[in-house]
Kinemage of the C-alpha trace (Angstrom):
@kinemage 1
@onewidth
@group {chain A} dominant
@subgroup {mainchain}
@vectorlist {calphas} color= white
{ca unk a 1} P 4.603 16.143 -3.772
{ca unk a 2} L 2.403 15.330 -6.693
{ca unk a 3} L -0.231 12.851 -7.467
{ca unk a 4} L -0.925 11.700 -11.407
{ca unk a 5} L -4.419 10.667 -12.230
{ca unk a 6} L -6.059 9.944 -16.147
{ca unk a 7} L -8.737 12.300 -17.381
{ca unk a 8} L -11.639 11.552 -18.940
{ca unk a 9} L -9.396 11.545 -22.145
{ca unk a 10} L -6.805 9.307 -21.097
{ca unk a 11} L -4.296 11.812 -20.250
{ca unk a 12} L -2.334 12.427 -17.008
{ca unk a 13} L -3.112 14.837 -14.787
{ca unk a 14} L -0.561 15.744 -12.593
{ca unk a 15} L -2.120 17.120 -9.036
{ca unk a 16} L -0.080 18.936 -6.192
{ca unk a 17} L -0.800 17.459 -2.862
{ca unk a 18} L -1.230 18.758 0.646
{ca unk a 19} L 2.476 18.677 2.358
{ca unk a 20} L 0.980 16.322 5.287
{ca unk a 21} L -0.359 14.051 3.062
{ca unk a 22} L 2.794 13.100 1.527
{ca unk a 23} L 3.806 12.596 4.868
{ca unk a 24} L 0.860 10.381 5.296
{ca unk a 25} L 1.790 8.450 2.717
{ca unk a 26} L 5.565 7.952 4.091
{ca unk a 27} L 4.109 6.795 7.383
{ca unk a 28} L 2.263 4.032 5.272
{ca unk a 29} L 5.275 3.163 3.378
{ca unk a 30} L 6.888 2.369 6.171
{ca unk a 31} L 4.461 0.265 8.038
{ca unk a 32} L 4.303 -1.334 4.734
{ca unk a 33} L 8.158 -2.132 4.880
{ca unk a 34} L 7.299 -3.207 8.357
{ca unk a 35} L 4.721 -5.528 7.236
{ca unk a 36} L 6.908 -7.266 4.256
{ca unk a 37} L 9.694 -7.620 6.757
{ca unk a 38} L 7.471 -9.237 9.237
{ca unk a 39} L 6.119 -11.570 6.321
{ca unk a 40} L 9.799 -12.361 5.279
{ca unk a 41} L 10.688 -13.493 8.247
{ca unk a 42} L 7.853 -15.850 9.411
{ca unk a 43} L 8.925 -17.232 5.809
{ca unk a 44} L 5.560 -16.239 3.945
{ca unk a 45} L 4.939 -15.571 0.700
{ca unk a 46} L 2.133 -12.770 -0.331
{ca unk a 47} L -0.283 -14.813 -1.696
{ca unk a 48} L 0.274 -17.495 2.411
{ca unk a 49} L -0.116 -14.268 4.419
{ca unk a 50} L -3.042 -13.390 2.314
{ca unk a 51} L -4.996 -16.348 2.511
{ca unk a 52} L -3.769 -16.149 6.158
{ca unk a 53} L -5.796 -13.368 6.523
{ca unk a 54} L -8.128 -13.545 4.202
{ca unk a 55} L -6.764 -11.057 1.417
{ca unk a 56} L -5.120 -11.369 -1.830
{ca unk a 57} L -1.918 -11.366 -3.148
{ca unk a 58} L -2.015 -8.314 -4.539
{ca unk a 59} L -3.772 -6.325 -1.805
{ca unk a 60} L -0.965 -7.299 0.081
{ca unk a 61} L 1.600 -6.293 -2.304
{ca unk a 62} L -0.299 -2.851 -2.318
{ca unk a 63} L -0.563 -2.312 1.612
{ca unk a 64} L 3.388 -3.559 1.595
{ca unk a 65} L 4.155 -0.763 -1.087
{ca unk a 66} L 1.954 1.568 0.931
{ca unk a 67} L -0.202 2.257 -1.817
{ca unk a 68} L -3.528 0.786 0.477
{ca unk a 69} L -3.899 1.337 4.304
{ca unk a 70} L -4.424 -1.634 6.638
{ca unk a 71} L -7.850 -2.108 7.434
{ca unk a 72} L -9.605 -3.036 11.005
{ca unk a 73} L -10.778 -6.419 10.222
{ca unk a 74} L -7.204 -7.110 9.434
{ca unk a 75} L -6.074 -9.932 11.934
């Protein structure tokens, strides 16, 4: 697994990553499909479950693509 980052520049960098870290990151896509599954079916949108709990729309988006972890204060 690889990770792509800019440099300085502007170009991409293209970084190999650990082998458990990309597992890492499966694990949080899937809690992430967990979570947008969960949202679905209480019949919220993003931007309701985020004001729900006091996030944004997009922070949500990124924790339901995995991209950001939960967080404790998370309710």
């Amino acid at each position: 697994m690889s990770a792509v980052r800019k440099s300085e520049s502007g170009e991409d960098i293209r970084t190999e990553l650990p082998e458990d870290l990309g597992e890492v990151s499966d694990f949080f896509r899937a809690i992430g499909k967990q979570i947008k599954l969960l949202r679905e079916r209480a019949g919220l949108t993003r931007k309701e479950l985020g004001e729900l709990v006091g996030y944004g729309e997009r922070l949500i988006s990124s924790v339901e693509r995995g991209v950001r972890t939960l967080q404790p204060e998370l309710k």
